[in-house]
C-alpha positions as CSV (number, residue, x, y, z in Angstrom):
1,X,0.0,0.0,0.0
2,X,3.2,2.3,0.3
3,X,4.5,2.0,-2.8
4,X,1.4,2.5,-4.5
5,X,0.8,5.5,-2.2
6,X,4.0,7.1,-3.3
7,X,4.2,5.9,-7.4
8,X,0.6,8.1,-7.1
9,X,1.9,10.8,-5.4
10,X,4.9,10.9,-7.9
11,X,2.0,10.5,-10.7
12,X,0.7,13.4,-8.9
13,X,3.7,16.0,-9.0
14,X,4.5,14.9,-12.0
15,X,1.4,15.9,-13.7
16,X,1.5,19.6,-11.6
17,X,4.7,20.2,-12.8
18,X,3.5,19.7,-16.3
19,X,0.2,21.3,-16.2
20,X,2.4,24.2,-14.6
21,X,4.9,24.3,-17.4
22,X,2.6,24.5,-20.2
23,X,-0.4,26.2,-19.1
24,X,0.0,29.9,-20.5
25,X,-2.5,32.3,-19.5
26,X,-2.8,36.5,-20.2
27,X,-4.2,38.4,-17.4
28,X,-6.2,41.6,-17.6
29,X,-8.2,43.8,-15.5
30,X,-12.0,44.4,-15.8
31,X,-12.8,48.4,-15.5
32,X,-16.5,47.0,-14.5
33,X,-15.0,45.1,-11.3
34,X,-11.4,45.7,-11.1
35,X,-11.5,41.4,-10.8
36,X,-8.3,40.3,-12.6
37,X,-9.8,37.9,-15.4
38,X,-7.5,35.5,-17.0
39,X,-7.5,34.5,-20.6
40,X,-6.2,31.0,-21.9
41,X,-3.3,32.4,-24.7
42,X,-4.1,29.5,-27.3
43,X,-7.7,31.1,-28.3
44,X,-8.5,34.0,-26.1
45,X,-10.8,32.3,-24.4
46,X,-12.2,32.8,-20.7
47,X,-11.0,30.6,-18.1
48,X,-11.7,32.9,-14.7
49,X,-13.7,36.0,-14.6
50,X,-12.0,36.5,-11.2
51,X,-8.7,35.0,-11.2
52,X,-7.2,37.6,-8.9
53,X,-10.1,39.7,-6.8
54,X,-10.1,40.8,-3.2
55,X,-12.2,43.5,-1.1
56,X,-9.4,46.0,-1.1
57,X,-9.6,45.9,-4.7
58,X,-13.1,45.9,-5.9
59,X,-13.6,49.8,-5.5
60,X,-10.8,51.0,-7.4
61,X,-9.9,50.5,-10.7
62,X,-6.6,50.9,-10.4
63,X,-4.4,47.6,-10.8
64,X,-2.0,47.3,-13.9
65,X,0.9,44.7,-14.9
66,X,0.9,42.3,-13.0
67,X,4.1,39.5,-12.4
68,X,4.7,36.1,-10.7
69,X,7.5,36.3,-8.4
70,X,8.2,32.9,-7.0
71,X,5.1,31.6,-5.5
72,X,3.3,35.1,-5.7
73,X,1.4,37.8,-8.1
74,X,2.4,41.3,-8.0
75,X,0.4,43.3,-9.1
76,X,1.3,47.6,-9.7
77,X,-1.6,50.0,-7.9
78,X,-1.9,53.6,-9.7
79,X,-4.1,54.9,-7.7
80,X,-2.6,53.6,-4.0
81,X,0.4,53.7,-4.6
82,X,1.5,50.2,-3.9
83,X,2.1,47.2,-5.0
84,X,-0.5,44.2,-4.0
85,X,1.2,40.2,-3.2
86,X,-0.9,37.8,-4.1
87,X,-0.3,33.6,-3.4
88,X,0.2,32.4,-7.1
89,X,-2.0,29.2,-6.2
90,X,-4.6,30.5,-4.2
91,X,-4.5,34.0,-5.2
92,X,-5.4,35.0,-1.5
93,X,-4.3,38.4,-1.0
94,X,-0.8,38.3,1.6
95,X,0.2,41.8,2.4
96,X,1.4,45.2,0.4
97,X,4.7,46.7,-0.8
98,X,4.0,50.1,0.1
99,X,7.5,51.5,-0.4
100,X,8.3,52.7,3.7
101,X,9.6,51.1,6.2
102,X,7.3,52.9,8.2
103,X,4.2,53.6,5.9
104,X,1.1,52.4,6.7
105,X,0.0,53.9,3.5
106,X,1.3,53.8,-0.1
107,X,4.5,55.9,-1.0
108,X,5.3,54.3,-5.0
109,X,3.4,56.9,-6.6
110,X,1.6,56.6,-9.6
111,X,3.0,52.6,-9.7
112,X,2.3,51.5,-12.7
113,X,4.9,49.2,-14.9
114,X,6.3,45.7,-13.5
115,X,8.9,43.5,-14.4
116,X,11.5,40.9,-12.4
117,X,15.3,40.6,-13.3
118,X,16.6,38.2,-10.9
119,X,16.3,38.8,-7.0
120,X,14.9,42.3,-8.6
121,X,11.8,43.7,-9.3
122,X,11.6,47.1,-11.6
123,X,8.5,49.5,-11.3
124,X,7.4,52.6,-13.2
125,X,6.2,55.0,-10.9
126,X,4.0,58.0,-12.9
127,X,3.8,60.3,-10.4
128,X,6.2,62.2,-8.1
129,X,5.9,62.9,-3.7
130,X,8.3,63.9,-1.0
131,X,10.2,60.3,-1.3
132,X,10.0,59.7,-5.0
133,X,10.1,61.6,-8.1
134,X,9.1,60.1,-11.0
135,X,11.0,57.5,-12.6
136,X,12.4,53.7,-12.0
137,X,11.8,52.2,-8.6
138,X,14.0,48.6,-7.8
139,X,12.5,46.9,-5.2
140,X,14.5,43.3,-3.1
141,X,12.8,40.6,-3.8
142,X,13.3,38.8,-0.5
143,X,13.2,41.7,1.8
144,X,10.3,43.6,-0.3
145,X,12.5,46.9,0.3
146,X,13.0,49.6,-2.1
147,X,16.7,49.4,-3.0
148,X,17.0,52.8,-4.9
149,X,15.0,54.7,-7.4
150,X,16.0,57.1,-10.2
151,X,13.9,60.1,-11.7
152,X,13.2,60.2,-15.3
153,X,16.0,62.1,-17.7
154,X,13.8,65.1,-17.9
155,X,11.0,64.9,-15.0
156,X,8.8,67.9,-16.2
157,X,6.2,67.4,-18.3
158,X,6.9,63.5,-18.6
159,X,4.8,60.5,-18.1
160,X,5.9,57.2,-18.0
161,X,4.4,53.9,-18.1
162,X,5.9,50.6,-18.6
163,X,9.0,48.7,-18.2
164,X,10.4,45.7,-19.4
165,X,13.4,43.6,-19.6
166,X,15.3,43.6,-23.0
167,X,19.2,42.0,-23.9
168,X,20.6,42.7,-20.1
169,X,19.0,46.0,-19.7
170,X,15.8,47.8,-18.9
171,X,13.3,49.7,-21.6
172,X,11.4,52.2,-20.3
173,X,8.4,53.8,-22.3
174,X,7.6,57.8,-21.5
175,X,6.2,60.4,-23.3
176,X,7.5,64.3,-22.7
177,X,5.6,67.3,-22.8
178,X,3.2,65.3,-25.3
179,X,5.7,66.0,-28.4
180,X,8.0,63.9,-27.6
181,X,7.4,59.5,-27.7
182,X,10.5,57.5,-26.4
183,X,11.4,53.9,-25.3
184,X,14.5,55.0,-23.1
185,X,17.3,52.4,-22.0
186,X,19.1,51.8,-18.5
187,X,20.7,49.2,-17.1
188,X,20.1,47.5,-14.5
189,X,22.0,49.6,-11.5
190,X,19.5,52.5,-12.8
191,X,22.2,54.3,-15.0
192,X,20.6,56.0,-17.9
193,X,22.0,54.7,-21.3
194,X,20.2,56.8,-23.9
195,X,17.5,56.1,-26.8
196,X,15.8,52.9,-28.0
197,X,13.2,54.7,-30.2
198,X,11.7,57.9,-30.3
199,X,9.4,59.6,-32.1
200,X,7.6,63.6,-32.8
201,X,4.2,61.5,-32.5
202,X,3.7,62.6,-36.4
203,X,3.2,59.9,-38.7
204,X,4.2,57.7,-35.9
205,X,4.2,55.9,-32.4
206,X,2.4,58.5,-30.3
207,X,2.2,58.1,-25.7
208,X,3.9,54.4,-25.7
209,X,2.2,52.7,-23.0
210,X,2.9,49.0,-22.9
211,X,6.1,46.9,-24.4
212,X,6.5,43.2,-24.7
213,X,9.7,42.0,-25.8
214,X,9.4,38.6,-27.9
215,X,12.5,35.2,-27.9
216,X,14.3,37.2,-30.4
217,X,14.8,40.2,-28.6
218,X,12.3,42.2,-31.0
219,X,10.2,44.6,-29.3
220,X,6.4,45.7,-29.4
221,X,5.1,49.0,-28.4
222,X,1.0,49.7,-28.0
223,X,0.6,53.7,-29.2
224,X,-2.9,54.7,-28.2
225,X,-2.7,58.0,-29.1
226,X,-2.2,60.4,-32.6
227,X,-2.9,60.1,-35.9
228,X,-1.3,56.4,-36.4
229,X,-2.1,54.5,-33.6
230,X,-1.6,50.6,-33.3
231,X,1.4,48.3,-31.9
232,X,4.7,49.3,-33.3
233,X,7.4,46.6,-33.8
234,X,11.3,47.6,-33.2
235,X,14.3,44.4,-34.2
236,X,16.4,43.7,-31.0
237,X,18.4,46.6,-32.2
238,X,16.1,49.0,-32.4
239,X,15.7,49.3,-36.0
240,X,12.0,50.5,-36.5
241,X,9.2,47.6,-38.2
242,X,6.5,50.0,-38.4
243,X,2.9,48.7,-37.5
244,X,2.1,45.1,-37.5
245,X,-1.0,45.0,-35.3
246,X,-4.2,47.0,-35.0
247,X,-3.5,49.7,-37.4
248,X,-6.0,52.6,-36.6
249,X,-7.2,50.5,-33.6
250,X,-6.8,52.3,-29.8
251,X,-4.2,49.3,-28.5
252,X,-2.8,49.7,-25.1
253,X,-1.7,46.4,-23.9
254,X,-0.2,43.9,-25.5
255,X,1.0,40.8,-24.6
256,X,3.7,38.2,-27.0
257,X,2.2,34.6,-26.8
258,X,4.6,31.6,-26.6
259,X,3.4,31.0,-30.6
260,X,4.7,34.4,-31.1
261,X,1.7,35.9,-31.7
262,X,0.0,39.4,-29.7
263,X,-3.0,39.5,-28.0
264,X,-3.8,42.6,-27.1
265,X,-6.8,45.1,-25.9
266,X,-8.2,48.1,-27.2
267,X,-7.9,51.4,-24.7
268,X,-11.1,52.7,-24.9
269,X,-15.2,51.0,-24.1
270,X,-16.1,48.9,-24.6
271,X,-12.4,47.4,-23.9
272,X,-12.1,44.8,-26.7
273,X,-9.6,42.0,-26.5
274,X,-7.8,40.6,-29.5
275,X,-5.3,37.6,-30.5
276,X,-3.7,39.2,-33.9
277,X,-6.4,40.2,-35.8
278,X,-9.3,38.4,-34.2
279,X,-11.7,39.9,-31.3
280,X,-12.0,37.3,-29.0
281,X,-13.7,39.1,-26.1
282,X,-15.6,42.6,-24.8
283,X,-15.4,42.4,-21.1
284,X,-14.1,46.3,-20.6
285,X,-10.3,45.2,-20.5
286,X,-8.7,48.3,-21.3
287,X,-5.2,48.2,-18.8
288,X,-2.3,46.7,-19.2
289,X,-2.2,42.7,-19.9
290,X,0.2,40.2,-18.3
291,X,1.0,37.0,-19.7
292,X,1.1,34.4,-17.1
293,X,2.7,30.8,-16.5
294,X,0.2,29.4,-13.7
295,X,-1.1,26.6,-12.3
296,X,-4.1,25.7,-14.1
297,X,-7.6,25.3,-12.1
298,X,-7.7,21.4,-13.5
299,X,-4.5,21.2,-11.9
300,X,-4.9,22.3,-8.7
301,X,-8.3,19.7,-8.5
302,X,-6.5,16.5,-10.7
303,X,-3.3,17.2,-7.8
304,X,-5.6,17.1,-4.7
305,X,-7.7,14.2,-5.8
306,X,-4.3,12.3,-6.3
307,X,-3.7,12.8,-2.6
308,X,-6.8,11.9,-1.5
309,X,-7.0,8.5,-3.8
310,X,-4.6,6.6,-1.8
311,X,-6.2,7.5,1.7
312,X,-9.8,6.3,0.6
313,X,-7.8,3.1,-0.6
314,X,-6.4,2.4,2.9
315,X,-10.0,3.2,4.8
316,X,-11.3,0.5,2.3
């Protein structure tokens, strides 16, 4: 009866690990409920309304990217200022990062942008207080403590938004004093490093808002804004692609798929969400989307029944 209690549990992790691996899901935000919903990336298609959704969320429509860091969802707060840590199985909600050692209220103003490089997690914040100016926050992964921060290259009249991970360095997207669209660079101590891409807004990418960087280092920028708006596609380099997605369409998030292709979401109502050229859903997703690797709800139920197999066995 051992044995066979152990060759299932071994059945058992074997099949979480796999269901883990290759379960890839996008996440996205409801402006209706603030509920995180979460999208299967093969077709787009619904598999929780409210994957990620707690009481200190419902009333504020506010939550952005959102990243797995070990065995937790982060997920960026605009409005409060603060990143929220959820438990990437249950998604029970375990605590804040509010960027104090002594706040009891949010300090990362204007959070908005999310991404992990190691024991480090990156952060846009779009707004400026007595702590932080506007710019790159890098919080410790294991102590949840901001590390530094660094203020934007010219701080007046910008805006930033997202940041991402590219080739051993950061892109950042910000627009300045609405005439001028960039996708800066910095590494990853915070030094700045100059231009990616930038643009007059003319004839071209106008108020980047989200990036995705694909497996060969090319990069996709959402421009909701202007007179060409769509998702702009840089090489690894930086060498400008043009528009390959939504042309004329509102996009502001975007999200690559393991396949390699984009689902992304329209920026205004009713908040349409696309894979390539195909609408797939209208549930008012309008923020940022985050492409996920999670255990999948079949999983979690296959992996407890497994458990519970052998111990009905033995009372038999």
């Amino acid at each position: 009866m051992t044995s066979i209690r152990v060759q299932t549990l071994l059945a058992a992790a074997v099949l979480w690990s796999t269901n883990s691996a290759s379960a890839q899901f996008v996440l996205g935000y409801s402006d209706s409920t603030n509920a995180g919903a979460l999208f299967n990336a093969a077709d787009g298609s619904l598999v929780d309304p409210t994957f990620i959704e707690d009481a200190a969320l419902r009333t504020y429509v506010t939550s952005r990217k959102t990243i797995e860091v070990g065995d937790e969802l982060w997920a960026a707060d605009i409005s409060r200022d603060r990143i929220w840590r959820f438990d990437r199985n249950t998604r029970a909600l375990k605590g804040e990062i509010l960027g104090g050692n002594e706040s009891t209220v949010g300090q990362l103003p204007g959070m908005r942008g999310l991404t992990q490089v190691g024991s480090t997690v990156y952060g846009t914040l779009s707004d400026s207080n007595d702590t932080y100016q506007q710019g790159i926050v890098a919080i410790d992964v294991n102590t949840r403590q901001v590390n530094w921060s660094v203020p934007l290259p010219v701080t007046v009249g910008s805006f930033v938004l997202d940041v991402v991970q590219h080739q051993g360095e950061l892109l950042v997207s910000r627009t300045f004093d609405e005439t001028s669209h960039v996708i800066d660079r910095y590494d990853l101590d915070g030094s700045y490093l100059g231009v990616f891409a930038e643009s007059n807004g003319s004839g071209n990418f106008n108020f980047p808002a989200q990036l995705a960087v694909a497996d060969d280092g090319s990069v996709f920028v959402t421009s909701p804004m202007g007179d060409a708006t769509g998702i702009y596609k840089f090489s690894a380099d930086g060498t400008p692609l043009g528009i390959v997605e939504a042309a004329g369409q509102l996009a502001y998030g975007v999200a690559v798929l393991p396949d390699g292709r984009l689902m992304w979401n329209q920026g205004e109502f009713p908040g349409e969400l696309y894979l390539d050229d195909s609408l797939v859903q209208s549930l008012g997703i309008r923020r940022m989307l985050s492409p996920l690797t999670v255990p999948s709800p079949g999983a979690l139920v296959q992996f407890g029944a497994a458990f519970a197999l052998p111990r009905a066995r033995r009372r038999c």
